[in-house]
C-alpha positions as CSV (number, residue, x, y, z in Angstrom):
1,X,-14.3,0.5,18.8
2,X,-12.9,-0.4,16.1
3,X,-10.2,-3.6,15.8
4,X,-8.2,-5.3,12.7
5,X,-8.2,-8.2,12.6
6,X,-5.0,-9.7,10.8
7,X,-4.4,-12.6,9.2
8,X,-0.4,-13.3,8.7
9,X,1.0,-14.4,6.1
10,X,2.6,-18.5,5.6
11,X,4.4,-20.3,2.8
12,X,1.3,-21.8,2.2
13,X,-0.7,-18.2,1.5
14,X,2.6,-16.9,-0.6
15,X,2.0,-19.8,-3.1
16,X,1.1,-18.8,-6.8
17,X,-3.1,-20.0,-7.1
18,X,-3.3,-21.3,-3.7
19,X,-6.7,-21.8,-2.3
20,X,-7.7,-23.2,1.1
21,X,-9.2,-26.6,1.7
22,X,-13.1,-26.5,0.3
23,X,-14.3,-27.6,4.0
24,X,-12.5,-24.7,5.4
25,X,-13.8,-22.1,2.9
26,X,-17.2,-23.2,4.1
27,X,-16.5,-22.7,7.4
28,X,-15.1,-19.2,7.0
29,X,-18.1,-18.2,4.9
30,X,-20.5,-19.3,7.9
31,X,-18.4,-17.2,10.3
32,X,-17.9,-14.7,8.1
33,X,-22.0,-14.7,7.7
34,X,-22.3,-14.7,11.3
35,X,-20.1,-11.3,12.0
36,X,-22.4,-10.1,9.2
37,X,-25.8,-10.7,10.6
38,X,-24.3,-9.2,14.0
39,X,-23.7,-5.9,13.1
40,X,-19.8,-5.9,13.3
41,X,-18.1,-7.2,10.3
42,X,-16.6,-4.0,8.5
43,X,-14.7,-5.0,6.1
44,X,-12.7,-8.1,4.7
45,X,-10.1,-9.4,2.3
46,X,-7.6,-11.3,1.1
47,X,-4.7,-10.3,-0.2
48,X,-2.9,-12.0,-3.2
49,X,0.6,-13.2,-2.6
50,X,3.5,-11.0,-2.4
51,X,5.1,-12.4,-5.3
52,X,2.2,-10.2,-7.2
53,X,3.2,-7.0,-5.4
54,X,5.6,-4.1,-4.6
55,X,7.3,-2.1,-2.2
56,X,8.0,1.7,-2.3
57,X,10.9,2.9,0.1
58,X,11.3,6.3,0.7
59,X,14.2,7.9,1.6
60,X,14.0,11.8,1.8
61,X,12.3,12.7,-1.9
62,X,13.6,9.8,-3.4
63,X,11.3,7.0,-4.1
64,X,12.5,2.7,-4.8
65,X,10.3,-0.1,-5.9
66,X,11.4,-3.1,-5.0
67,X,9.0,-6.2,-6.7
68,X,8.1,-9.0,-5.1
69,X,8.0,-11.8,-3.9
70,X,9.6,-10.9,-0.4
71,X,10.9,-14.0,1.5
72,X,9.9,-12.3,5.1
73,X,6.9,-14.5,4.9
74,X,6.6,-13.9,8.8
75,X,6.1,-9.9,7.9
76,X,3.5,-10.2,5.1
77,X,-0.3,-10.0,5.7
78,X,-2.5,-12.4,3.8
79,X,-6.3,-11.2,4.5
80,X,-7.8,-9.0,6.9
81,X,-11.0,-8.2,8.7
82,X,-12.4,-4.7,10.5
83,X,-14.5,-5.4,13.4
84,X,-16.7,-3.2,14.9
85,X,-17.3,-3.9,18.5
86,X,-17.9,-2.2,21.8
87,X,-14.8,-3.5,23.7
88,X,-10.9,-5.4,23.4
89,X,-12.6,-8.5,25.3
90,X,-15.6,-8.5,22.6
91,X,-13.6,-8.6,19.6
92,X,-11.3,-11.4,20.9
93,X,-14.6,-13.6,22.2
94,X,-15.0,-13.0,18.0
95,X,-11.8,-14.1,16.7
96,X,-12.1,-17.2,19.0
97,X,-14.8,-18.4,17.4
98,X,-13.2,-18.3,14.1
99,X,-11.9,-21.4,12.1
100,X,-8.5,-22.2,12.3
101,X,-7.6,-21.5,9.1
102,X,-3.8,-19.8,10.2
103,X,-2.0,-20.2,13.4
104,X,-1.3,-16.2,12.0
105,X,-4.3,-14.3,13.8
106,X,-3.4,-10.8,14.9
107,X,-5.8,-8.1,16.7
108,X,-4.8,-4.7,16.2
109,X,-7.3,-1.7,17.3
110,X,-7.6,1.7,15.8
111,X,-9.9,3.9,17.6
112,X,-9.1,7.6,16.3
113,X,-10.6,10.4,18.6
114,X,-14.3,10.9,18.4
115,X,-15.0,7.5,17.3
């Protein structure tokens, strides 16, 4: 199964340059090195802040782009991570373990059929 792992966005992650303490940017690398050696880390990213992107609305053919920033902070996404995993209970036992680096974690799954 596959699960997303969401990191959410705060006022801290939406400023411009913004980098995380050093210590914690160690700590994320070691746990980020540990879903690697065990098969399951997917994918991963950040995400710059939304003041460097857009949003396209769509309303029947017609198209808006509305710049950022967006002040929904609460709404935005600031990184991610696809885990691969053989159960709901396995990938959480995997996001537990993680630094704290954002009271923001989210756990979606997306398991399309024959996977």
């Amino acid at each position: 199964m596959r699960f997303m792992v969401i990191v959410k966005a705060t006022p801290e992650t939406e400023k411009e340059g913004a980098l995380p303490d050093p210590q914690l940017l160690l700590e994320m690398g070691k746990y980020n090195e540990e879903l690697s050696k065990a098969g399951v880390l997917l994918a991963l990213d950040g995400l710059h802040p939304s003041s460097k992107g857009a949003r396209v609305k769509f309303s029947g053919k017609s198209r808006t782009v509305i710049d950022g920033p967006f002040t929904e902070a609460k709404e935005l996404i600031a990184g991610f991570s696809i885990l691969q995993v053989k159960s709901l209970e396995e990938a959480i036992e995997w996001v537990k373990r993680a630094p704290n680096c954002n009271p923001g974690w989210r756990l979606r799954s997306r398991n399309p059929p024959g996977l």
